[in-house]
PAMI-611764 format. One record per residue (C-alpha): residue number from 1; x, y, z; residue in three letters; chain. Coordinates in nm, 3 decimals. Layout:
BEGIN
+-----+---------+---------+---------+--------+--------+
: num :      px :      py :      pz : residu : chaine :
+-----+---------+---------+---------+--------+--------+
: NUM :       X :       Y :       Z :    ALA :      A :
...
+-----+---------+---------+---------+--------+--------+
***
This chain:
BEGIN
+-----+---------+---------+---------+--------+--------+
: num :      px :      py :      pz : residu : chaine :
+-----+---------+---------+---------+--------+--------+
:   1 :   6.092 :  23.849 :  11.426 :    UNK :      A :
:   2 :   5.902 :  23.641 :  11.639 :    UNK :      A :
:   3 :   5.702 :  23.326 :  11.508 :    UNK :      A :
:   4 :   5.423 :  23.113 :  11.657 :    UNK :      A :
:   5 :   5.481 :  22.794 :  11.527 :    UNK :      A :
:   6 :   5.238 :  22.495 :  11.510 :    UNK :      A :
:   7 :   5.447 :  22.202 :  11.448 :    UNK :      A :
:   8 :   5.332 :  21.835 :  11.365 :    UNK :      A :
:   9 :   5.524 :  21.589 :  11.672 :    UNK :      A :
:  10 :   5.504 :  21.210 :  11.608 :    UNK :      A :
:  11 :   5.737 :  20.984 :  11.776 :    UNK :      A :
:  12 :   5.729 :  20.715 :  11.551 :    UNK :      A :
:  13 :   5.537 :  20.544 :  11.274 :    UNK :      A :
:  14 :   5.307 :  20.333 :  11.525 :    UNK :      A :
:  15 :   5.209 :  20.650 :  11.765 :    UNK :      A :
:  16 :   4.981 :  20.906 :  11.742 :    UNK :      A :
:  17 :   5.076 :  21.197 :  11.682 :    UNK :      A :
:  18 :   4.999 :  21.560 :  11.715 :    UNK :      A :
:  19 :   4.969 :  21.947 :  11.647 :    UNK :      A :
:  20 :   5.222 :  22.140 :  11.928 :    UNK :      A :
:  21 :   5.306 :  22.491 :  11.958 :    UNK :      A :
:  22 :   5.628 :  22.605 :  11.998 :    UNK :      A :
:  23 :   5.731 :  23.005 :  12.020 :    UNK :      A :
:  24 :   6.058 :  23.174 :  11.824 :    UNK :      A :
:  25 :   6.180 :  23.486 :  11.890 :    UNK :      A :
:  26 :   6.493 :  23.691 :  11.761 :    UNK :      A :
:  27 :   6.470 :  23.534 :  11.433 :    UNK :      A :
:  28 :   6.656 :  23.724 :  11.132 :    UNK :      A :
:  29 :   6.448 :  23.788 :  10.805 :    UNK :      A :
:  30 :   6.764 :  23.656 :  10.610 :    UNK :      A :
:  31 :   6.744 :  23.308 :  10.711 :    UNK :      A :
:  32 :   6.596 :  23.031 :  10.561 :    UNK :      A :
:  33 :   6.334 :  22.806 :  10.663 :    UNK :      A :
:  34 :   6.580 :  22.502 :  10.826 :    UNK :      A :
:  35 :   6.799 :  22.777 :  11.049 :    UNK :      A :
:  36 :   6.485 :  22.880 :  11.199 :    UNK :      A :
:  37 :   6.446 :  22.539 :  11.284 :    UNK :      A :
:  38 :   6.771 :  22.493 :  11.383 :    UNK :      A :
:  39 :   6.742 :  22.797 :  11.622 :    UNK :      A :
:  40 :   6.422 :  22.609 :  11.787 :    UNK :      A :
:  41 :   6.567 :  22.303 :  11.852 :    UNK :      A :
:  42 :   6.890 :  22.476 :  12.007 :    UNK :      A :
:  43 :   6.579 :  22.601 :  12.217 :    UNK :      A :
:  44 :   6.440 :  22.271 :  12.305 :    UNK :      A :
:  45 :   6.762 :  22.126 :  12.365 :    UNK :      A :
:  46 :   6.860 :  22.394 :  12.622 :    UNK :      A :
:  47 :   6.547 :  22.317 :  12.765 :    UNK :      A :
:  48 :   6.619 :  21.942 :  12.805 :    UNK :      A :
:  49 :   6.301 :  21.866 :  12.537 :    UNK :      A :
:  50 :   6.315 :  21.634 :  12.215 :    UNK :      A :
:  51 :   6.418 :  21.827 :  11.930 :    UNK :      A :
:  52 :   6.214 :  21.879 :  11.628 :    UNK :      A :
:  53 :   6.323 :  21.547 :  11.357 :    UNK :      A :
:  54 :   6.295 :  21.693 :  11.018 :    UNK :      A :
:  55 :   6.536 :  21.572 :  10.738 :    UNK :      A :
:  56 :   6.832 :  21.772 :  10.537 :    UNK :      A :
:  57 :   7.145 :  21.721 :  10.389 :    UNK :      A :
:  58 :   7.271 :  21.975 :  10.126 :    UNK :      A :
:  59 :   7.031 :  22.287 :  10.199 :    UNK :      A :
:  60 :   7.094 :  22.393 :   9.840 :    UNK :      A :
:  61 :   6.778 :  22.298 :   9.665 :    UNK :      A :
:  62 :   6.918 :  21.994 :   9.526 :    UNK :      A :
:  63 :   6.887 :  21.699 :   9.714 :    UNK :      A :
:  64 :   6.506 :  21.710 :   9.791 :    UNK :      A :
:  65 :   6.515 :  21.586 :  10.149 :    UNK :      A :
:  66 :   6.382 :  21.900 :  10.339 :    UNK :      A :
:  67 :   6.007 :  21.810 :  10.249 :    UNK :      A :
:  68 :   5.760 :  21.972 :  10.487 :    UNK :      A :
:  69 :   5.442 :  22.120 :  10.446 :    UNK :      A :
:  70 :   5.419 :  22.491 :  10.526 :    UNK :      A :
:  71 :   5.085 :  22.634 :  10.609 :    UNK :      A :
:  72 :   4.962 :  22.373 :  10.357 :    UNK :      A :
:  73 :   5.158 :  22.408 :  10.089 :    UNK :      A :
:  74 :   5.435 :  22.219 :   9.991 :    UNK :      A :
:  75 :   5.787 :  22.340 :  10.062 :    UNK :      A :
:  76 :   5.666 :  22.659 :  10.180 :    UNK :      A :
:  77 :   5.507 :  22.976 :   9.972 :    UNK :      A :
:  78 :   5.812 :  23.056 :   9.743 :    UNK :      A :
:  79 :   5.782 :  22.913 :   9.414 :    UNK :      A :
:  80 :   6.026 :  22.751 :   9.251 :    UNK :      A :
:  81 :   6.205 :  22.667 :   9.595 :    UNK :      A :
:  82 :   6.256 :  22.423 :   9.810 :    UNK :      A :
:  83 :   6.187 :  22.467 :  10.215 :    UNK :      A :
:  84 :   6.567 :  22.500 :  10.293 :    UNK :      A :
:  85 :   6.580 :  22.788 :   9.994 :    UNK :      A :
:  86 :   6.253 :  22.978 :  10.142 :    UNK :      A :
:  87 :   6.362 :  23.249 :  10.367 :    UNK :      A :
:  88 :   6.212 :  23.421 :  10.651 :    UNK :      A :
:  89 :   6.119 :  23.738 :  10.479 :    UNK :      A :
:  90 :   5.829 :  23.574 :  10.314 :    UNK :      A :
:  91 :   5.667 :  23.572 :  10.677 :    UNK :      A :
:  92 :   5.530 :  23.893 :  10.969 :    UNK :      A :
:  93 :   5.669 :  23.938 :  11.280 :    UNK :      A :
:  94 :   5.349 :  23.716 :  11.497 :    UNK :      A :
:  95 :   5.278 :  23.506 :  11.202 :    UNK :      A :
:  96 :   5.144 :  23.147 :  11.321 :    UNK :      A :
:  97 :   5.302 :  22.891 :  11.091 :    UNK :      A :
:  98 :   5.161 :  22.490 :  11.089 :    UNK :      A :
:  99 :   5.468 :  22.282 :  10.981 :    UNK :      A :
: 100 :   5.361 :  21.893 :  10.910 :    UNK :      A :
: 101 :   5.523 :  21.643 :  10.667 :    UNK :      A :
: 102 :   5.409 :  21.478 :  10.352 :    UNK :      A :
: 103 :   5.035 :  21.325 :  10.359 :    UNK :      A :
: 104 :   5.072 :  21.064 :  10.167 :    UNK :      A :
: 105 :   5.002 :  20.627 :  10.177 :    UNK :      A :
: 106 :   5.295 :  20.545 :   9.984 :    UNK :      A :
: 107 :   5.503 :  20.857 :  10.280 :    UNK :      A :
: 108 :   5.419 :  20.699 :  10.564 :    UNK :      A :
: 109 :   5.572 :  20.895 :  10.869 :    UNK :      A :
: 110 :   5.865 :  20.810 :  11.015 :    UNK :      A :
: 111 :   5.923 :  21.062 :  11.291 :    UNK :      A :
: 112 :   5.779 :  21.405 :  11.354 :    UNK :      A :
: 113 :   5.823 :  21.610 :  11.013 :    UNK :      A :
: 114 :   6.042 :  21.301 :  10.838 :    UNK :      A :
: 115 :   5.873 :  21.042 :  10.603 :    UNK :      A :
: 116 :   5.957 :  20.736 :  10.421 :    UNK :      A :
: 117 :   6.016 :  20.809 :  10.035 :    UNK :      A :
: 118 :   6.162 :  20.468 :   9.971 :    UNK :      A :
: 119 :   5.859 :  20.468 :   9.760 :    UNK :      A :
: 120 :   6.036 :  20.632 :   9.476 :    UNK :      A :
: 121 :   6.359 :  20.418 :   9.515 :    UNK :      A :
: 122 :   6.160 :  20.091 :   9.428 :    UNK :      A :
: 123 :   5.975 :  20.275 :   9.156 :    UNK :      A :
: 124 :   6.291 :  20.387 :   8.994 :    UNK :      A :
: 125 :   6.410 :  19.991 :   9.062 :    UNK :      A :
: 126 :   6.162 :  19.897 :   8.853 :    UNK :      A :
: 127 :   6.292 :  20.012 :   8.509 :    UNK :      A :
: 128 :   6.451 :  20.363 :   8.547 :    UNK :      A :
: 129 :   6.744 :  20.283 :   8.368 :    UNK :      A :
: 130 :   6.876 :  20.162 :   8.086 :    UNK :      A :
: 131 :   7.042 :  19.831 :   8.089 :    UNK :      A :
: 132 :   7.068 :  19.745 :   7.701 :    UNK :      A :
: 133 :   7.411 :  19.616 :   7.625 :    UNK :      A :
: 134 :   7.571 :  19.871 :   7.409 :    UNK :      A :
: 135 :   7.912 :  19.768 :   7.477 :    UNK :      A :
: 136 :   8.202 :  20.014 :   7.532 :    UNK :      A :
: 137 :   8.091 :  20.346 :   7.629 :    UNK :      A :
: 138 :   8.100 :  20.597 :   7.354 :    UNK :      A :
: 139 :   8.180 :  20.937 :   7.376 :    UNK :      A :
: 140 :   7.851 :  21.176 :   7.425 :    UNK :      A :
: 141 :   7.951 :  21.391 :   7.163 :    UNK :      A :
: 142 :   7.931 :  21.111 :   6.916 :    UNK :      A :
: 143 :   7.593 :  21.048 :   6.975 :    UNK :      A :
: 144 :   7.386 :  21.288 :   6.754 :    UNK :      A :
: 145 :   7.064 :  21.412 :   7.020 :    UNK :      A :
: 146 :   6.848 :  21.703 :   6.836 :    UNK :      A :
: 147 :   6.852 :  22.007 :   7.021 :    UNK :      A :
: 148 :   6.499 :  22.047 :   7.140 :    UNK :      A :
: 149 :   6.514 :  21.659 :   7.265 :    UNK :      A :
: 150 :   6.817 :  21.725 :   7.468 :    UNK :      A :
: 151 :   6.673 :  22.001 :   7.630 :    UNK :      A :
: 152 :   6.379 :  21.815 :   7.707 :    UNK :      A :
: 153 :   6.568 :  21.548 :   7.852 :    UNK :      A :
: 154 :   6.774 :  21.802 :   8.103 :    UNK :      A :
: 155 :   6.368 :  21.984 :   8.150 :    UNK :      A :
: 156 :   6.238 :  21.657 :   8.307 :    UNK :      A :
: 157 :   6.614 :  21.567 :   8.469 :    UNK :      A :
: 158 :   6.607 :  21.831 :   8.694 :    UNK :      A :
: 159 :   6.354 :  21.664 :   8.917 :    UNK :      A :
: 160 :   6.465 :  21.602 :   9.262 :    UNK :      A :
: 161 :   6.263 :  21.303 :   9.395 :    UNK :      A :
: 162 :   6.135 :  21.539 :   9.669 :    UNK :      A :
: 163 :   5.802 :  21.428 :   9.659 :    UNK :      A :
: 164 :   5.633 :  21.802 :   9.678 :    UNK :      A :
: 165 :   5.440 :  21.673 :   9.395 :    UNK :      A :
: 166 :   5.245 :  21.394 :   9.570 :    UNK :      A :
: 167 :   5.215 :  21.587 :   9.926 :    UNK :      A :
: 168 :   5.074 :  21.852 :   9.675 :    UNK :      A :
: 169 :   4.785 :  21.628 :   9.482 :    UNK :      A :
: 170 :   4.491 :  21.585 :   9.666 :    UNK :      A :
: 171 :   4.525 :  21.194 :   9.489 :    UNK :      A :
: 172 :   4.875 :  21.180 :   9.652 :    UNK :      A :
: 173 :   4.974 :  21.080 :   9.258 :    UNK :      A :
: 174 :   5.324 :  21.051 :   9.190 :    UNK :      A :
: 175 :   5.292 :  21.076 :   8.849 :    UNK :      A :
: 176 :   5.505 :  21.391 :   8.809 :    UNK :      A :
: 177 :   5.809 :  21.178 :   8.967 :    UNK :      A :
: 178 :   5.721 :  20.869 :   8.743 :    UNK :      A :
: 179 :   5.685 :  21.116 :   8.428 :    UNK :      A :
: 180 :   6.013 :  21.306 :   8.478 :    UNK :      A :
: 181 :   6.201 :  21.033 :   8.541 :    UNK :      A :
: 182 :   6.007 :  20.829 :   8.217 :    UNK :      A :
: 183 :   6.060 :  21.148 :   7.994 :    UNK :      A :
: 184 :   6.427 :  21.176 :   8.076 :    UNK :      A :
: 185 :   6.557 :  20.844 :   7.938 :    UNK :      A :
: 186 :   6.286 :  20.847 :   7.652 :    UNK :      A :
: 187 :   6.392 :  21.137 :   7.501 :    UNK :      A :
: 188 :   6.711 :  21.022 :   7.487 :    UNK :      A :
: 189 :   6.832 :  20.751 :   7.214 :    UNK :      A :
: 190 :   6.994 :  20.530 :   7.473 :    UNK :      A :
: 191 :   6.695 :  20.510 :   7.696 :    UNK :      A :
: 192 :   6.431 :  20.484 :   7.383 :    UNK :      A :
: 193 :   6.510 :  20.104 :   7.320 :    UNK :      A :
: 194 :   6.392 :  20.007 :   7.666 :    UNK :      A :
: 195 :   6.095 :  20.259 :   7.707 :    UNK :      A :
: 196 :   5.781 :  20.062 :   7.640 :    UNK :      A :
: 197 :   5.886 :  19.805 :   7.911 :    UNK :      A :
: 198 :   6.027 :  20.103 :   8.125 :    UNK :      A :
: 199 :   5.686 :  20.264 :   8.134 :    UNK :      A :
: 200 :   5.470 :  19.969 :   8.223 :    UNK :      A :
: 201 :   5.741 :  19.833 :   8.473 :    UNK :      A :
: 202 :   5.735 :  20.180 :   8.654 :    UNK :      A :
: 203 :   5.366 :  20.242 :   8.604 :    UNK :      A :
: 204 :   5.276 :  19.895 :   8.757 :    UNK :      A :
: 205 :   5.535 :  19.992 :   9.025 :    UNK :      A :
: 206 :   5.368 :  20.330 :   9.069 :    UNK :      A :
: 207 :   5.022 :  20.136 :   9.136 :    UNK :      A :
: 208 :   5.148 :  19.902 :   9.397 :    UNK :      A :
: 209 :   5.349 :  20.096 :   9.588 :    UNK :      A :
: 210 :   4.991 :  20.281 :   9.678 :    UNK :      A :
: 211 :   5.007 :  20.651 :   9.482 :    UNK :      A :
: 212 :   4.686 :  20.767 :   9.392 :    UNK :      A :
: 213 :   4.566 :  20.813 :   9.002 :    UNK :      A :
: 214 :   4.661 :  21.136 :   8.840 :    UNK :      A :
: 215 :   4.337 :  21.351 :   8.717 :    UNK :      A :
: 216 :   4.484 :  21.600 :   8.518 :    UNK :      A :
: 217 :   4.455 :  21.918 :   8.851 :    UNK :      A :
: 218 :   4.847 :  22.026 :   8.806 :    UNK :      A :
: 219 :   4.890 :  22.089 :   9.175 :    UNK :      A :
: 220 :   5.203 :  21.915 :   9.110 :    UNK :      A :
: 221 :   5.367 :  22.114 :   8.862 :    UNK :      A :
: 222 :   5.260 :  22.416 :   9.055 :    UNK :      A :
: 223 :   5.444 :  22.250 :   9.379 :    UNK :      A :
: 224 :   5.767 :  22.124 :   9.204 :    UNK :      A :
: 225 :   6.083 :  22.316 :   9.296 :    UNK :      A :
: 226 :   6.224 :  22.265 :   8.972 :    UNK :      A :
: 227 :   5.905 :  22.370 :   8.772 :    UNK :      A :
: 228 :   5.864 :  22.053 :   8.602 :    UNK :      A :
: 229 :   5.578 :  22.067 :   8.341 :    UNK :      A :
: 230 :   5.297 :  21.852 :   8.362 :    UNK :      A :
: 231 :   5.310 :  21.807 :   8.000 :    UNK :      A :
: 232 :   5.513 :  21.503 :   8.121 :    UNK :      A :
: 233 :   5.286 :  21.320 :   8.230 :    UNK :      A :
: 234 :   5.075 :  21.392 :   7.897 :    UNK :      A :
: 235 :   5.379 :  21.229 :   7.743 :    UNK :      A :
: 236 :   5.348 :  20.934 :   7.949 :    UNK :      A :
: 237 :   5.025 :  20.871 :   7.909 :    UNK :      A :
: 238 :   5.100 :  20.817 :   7.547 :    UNK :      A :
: 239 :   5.375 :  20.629 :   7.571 :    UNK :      A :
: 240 :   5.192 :  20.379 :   7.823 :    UNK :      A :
: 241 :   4.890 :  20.343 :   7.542 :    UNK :      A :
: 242 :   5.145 :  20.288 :   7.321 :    UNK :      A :
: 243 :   5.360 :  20.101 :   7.467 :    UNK :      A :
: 244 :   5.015 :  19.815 :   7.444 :    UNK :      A :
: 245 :   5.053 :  19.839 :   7.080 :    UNK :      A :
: 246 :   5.425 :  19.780 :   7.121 :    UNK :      A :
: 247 :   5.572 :  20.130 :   7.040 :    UNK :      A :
: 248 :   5.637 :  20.445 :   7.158 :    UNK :      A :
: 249 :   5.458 :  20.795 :   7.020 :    UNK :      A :
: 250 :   5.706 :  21.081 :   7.068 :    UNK :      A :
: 251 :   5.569 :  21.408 :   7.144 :    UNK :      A :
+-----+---------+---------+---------+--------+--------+
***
């Protein structure tokens, strides 16, 4: 295959950057997204050019950290997948393809196709934990969780922190992040003691750390590699109303 590719340079966070086109050829319809990347930058390199900075670590779909935008959508066109799991087949031989990072206030860009989720780690600082002194740690077998709750709890665990959910919102809302990770510990007894406080602390959180408001468009859950429902954030929404009265309504 060979791929015209429109790629999003930026040097650092204070520079301008810009749309540049780049050319691939001889690329295999087996690999993914990042070795077609990697084969461009062994270009560039040859070359003597600045290789393309994007960001990876485990290219299995489970640490989040390859987050680009691929001909506007986020992590590329396979649902269900993040851009290091999307392969070449789902493009032609020719096909132009724009690569940029996250658009996003609370993302700003770092270099080229790498942005600053840091975001999320202060978010999560805020109250996504639990913290209540239960003393010695008791076997998790001894703790009765209903079924359905515990598989709620795994639904809503299974997010990343990838942030295809607020590249994906045309609010640049994180509230798919700030439900999932709200949902998880709430449906579990252990995190329910704390979860009034944990919802305002992380909402408030949310707010400053300059995410946009979510209006209900579930471009999010469409985006999210892991499928996460937006039913979270329904849940969330309750539990923040509730959490003014000074409890917590369940779903």
């Amino acid at each position: 295959m060979k791929l015209n590719l429109n790629i999003w340079r930026q040097k650092n966070r204070t520079e301008a950057g810009r749309m540049t086109a780049y050319t691939v050829d001889h690329i295999s319809e087996d690999m993914s997204f990042l070795e077609m990347m990697d084969m461009l930058n062994e270009d560039l390199i040859k070359k003597g050019e600045e290789p393309v900075a994007f960001e990876h670590d485990c290219r299995e779909g489970i640490c989040g950290s390859c987050s680009m935008m691929v001909n506007g959508q986020a992590h590329g066109p396979e649902r269900g997948a993040t851009t290091c799991q999307v392969h070449m087949r789902s493009f032609t031989d020719g096909e132009t393809i724009v690569i940029e990072p996250w658009r996003a206030a609370a993302f700003p860009v770092i270099r080229d196709l790498i942005v600053d989720r840091s975001a999320f780690d202060r978010v999560i600082q805020s109250g996504g934990y639990v913290s209540v002194n239960t003393g010695g740690a008791k076997d998790a077998n001894t703790i009765p969780v209903p079924k359905p709750d515990a598989e709620r709890a795994m639904d809503s665990a299974a997010c990343i922190g990838c942030g295809a959910c607020v590249a994906a919102c045309p609010n640049a809302s994180g509230m798919l992040f700030l439900a999932a990770k709200t949902g998880h510990l709430g449906s579990l007894p252990q995190g329910q003691a704390e979860q009034k406080d944990r919802v305002r602390k992380m909402v408030a959180a949310h707010d400053r750390e300059g995410f946009g408001h979510c209006t209900n468009i579930a471009e999010c859950e469409a985006a999210c590699p892991k499928a996460i429902s937006h039913d979270f954030i329904v849940q969330l929404n309750r539990d923040y109303v509730g959490s003014a009265a000074g409890k917590v309504v369940k779903g």
